[in-house]
C-alpha positions in Angstrom: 0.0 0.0 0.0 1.5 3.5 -0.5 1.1 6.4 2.2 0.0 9.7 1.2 1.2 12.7 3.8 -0.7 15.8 3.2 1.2 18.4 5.1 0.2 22.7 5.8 1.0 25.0 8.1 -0.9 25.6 10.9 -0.1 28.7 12.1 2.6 31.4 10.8 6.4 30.9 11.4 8.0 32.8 14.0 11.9 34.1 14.0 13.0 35.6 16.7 16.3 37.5 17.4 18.7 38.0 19.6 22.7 38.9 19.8 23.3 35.2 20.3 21.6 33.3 17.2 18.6 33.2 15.5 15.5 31.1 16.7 12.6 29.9 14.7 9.4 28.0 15.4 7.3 26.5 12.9 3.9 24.2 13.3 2.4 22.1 11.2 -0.3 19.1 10.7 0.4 16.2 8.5 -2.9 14.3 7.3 -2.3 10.4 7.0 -3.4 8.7 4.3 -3.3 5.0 2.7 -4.4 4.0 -0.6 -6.5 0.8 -1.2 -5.9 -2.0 -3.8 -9.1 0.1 -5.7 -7.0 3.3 -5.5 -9.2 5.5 -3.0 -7.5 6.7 0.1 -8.2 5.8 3.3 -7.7 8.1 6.7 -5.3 7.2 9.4 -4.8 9.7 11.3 -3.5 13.9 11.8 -0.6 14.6 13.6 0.9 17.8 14.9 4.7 19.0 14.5 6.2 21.9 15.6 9.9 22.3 15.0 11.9 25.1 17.5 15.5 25.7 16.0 18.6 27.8 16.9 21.4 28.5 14.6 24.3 31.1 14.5 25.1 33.2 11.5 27.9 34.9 10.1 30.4 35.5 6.5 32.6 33.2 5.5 34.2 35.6 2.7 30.8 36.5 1.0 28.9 33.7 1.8 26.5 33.4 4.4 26.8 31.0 6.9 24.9 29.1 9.4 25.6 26.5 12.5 22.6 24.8 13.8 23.2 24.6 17.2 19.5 23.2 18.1 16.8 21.5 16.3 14.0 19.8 18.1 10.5 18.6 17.1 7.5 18.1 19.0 5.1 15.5 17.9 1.2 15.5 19.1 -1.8 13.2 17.6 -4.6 15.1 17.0 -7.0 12.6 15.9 -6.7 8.8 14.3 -9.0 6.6 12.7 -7.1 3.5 13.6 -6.7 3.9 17.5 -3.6 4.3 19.9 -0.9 4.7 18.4 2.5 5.2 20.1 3.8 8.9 20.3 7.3 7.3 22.2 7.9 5.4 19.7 7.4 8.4 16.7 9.4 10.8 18.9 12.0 8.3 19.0 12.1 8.0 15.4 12.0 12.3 15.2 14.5 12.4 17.3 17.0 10.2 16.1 16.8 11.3 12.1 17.0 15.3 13.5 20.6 14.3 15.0 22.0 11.7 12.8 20.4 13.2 9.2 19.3 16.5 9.4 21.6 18.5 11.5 24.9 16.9 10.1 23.5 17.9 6.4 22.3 21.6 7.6 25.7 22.0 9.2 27.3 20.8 6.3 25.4 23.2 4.4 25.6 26.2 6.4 29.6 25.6 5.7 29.3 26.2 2.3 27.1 28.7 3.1 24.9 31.1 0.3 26.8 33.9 -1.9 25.9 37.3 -1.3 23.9 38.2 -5.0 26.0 40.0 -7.4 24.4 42.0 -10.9 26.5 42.5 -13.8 29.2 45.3 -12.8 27.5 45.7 -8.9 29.0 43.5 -6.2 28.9 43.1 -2.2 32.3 42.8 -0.7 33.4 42.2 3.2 29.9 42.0 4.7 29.4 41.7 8.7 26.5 40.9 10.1 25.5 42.0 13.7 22.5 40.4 15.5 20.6 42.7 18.2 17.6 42.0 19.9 14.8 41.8 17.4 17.3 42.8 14.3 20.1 42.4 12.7 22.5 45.2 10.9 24.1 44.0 7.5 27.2 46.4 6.6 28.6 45.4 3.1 31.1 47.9 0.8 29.3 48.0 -2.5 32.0 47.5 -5.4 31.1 49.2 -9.1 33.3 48.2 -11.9 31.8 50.2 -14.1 30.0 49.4 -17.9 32.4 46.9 -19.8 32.4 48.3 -23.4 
């Protein structure tokens, strides 16, 4: 049988900021679905995620850069069609692919980090980034080198 996940948003992201990192929230409900031998899909159950995160930023020459220094998931049944079903067990499971998938690849990402966008003859050179309480300040020198003829 396949499985069908049908995941939205529940309510609006949230970043918040401080001098130390960057934290986000994010909730959502993923829908459970199976589909029959006659193709129609069958209800199993909703269940509720919401995923806190911490990561510190900064410029690596012009890239950006992140560290994930936390990443953790709360998982909640909100209804099922097929009975109990073990929360432990799913947490468990959460929990183990956040630390032995997730956070090694966005840390390995947030290495490499993501270019500061560049047009034609306009560049950003030497950025720093500062994080204050509720902001951040981006200083960048802006390099011209003028219409190529």
């Amino acid at each position: 049988m396949l499985l069908q996940v049908n995941v939205k948003a529940s309510r609006s992201p949230e970043v918040i900021m401080n001098q130390d990192a960057l934290n986000g929230t994010a909730q959502m409900d993923a829908k459970f679905f199976v589909q029959l031998p006659n193709k129609t899909l069958h209800y199993i159950c909703t269940m509720q995620y919401t995923a806190h995160a911490s990561a510190i930023l900064g410029f690596q020459g012009n890239n950006l850069t992140w560290h994930a220094t936390y990443i953790g998931v709360d998982v909640k049944l909100v209804e099922s069609n097929i009975g109990k079903i073990d929360m432990k067990f799913m947490r468990g499971g959460v929990d183990v692919a956040i630390s032995r998938k997730l956070m090694p690849w966005l840390n390995d990402e947030g290495k490499k980090g993501i270019p500061l966008p560049s047009v034609d003859d306009v560049s950003f050179e030497n950025p720093v980034l500062t994080l204050k309480q509720g902001y951040f300040k981006l200083g960048v020198d802006v390099s011209y080198k003028g219409v190529k003829k």
